[in-house]
N, C-alpha and C positions, 0 to 999 in steps of 0.2 A: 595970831601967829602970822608971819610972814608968806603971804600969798603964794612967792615963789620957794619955800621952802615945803610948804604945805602940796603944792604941785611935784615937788623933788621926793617929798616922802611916799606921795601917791605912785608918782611912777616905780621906784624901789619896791615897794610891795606889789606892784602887777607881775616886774621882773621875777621878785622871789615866786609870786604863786606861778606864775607860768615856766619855771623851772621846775618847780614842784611838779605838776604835771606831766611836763616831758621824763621826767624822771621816774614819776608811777608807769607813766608808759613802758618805757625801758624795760624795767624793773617785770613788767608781766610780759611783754616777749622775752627773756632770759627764761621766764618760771615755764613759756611755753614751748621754747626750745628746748627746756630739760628736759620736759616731762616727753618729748618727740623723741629725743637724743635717746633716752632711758629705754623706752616704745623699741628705738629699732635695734641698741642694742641687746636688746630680749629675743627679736626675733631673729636676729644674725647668730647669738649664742644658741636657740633653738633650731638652727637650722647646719650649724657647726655639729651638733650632737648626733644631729642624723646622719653626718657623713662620718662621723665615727665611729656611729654605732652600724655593724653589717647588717644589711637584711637578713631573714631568714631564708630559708629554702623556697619557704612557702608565703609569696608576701601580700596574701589572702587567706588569712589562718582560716577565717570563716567559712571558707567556700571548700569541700572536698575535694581533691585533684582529679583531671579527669583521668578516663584508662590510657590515655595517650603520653602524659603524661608519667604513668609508672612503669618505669624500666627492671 
């Protein structure tokens, strides 16, 4: 084969795999902004809920109120 064609072909296949690469690259920051994107809006929508939802009276169910506290 033709020396300089054999060099043309070589270089064409570096260009494809090195595309290929930049491209897997891409390709997994996109899958890692999803999964970020997804991340906060979970907790934007969690955090939406609580402003809609009213506290209660009591917003230490756990704890007894003290006497100062009962009118």
């Amino acid at each position: 084969m033709n020396p300089v064609l054999t060099r043309l072909l070589k270089l064409i296949i570096e260009a494809q795999q090195s595309q290929d690469r930049r491209l897997a690259i891409l390709e997994e920051e996109e899958s890692r902004e999803s999964t970020d994107d997804a991340s906060l809006l979970q907790e934007i929508e969690s955090l939406l809920g609580l402003l809609e939802s009213p506290m209660s009276s009591n917003p230490f169910p756990g704890i007894p109120p003290m006497p100062s506290d009962i009118v």
